[in-house]
C-alpha positions in Angstrom: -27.4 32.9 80.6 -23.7 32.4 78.6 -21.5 35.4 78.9 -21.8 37.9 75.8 -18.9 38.8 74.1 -17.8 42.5 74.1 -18.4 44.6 70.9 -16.9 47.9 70.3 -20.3 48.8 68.8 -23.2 46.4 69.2 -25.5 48.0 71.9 -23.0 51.4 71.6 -24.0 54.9 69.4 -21.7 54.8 66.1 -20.5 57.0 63.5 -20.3 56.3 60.5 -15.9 55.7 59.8 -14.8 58.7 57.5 -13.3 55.2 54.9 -12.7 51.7 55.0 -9.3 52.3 55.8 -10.9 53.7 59.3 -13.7 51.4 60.0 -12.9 48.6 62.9 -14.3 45.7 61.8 -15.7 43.3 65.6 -15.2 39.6 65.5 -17.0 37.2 68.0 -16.5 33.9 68.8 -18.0 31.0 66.4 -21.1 30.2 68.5 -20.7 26.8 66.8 -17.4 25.9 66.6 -16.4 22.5 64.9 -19.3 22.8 62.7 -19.4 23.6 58.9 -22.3 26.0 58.1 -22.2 28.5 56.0 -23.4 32.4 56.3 -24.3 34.8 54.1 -25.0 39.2 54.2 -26.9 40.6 51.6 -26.3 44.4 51.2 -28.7 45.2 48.4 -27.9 49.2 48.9 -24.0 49.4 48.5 -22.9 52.1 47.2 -19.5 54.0 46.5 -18.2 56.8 44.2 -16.2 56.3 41.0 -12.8 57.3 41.3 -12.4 59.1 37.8 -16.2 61.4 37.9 -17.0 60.9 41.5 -20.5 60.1 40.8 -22.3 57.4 42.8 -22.1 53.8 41.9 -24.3 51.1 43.4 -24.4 47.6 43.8 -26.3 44.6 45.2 -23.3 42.6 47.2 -23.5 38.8 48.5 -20.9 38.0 51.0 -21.1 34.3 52.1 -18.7 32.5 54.1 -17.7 29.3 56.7 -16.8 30.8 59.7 -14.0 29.0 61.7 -13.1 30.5 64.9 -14.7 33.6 64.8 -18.1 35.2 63.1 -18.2 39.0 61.6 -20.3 41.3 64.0 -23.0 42.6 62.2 -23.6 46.1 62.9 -19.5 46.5 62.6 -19.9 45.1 59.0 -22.9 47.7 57.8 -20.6 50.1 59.3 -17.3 48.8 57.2 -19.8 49.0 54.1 -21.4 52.3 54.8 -18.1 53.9 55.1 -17.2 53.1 51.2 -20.4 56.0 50.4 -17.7 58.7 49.9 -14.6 56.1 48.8 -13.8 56.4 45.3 -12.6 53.5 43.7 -13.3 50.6 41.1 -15.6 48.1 41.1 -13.4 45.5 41.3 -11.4 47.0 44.0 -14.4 47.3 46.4 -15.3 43.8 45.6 -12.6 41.7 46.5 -10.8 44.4 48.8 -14.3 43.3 51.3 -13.7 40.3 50.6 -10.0 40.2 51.4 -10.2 42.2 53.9 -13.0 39.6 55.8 -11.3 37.1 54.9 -7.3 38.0 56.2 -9.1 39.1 59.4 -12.3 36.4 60.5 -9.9 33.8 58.6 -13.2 31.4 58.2 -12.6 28.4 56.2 -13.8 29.8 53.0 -15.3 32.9 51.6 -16.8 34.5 48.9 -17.9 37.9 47.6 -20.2 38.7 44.5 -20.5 42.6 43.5 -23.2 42.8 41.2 -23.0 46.4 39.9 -25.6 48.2 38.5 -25.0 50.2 35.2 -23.1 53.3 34.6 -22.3 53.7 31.3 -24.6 51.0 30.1 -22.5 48.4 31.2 -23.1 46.4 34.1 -20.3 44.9 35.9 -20.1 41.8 38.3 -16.9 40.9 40.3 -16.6 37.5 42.2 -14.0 36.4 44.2 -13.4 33.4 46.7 -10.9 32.8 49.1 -10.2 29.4 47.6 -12.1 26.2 47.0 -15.2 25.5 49.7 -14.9 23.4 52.0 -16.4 19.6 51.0 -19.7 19.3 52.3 -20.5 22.8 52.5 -24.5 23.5 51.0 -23.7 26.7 49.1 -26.9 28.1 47.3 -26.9 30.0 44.4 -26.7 33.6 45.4 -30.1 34.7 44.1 -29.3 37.8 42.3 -30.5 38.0 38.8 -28.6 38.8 35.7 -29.0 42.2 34.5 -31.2 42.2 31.7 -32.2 46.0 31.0 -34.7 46.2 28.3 -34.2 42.5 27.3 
């Protein structure tokens, strides 16, 4: 059996980080280094307040990504997210400040977020952003979340 690496929270009792800002994101080493794959976290349940009201906003999130050297630790991750349940801020600045964020610290080859924001308002709002062009040779699906159609 290999060695595992050590996580500050995989295995451990965690608390929920009072913000982003405070949550320790765990990186682990690539278990397959050298080879282009991509991976992808849905978070169907994401939620975070809106920084003029404070009422809850929600969102299905897609977060796919080539790793490189290292791979995002899972449990740190839903931990990262959960802690944006009493941060107030845009929908566009949650989006690509997880992606950012992922991406200045795993540096994988590529990544990319989609927010896909349920209404408030009546408007729904989606925010992409990538790290830069994929890698060539990379299968990327489509991320699967449907367009919001309301009443259509």
């Amino acid at each position: 059996m290999t060695e595992q690496p050590k996580t500050a929270f995989l295995g451990q009792q965690s608390t929920m980080p009072s913000s982003p800002e405070n949550a320790k994101l765990d990186y682990v080493p690539n278990p397959r280094p050298g080879m282009l794959y991509m991976a992808r976290f849905a978070v169907p349940e994401f939620t975070s307040l809106c920084p003029v009201t404070g009422q809850p906003d929600f969102a299905h999130l897609v977060i796919d990504y080539a790793p490189d050297q290292t791979i995002v630790e899972s449990k740190s991750l839903k931990l990262f997210l959960g802690s944006f349940r009493n941060h107030a801020a845009f929908h566009e600045d949650c989006t690509v400040g997880i992606g950012q964020r992922l991406f200045e610290e795993m540096k994988p080859h590529w990544l990319r977020i989609g927010g896909y924001w349920y209404p408030r308002g009546g408007i729904p709002i989606d925010v992409f952003w990538q790290s830069g062009e994929p890698p060539k040779g990379l299968w990327m699906p489509d991320q699967g979340v449907a367009p919001y159609r309301g009443r259509g």
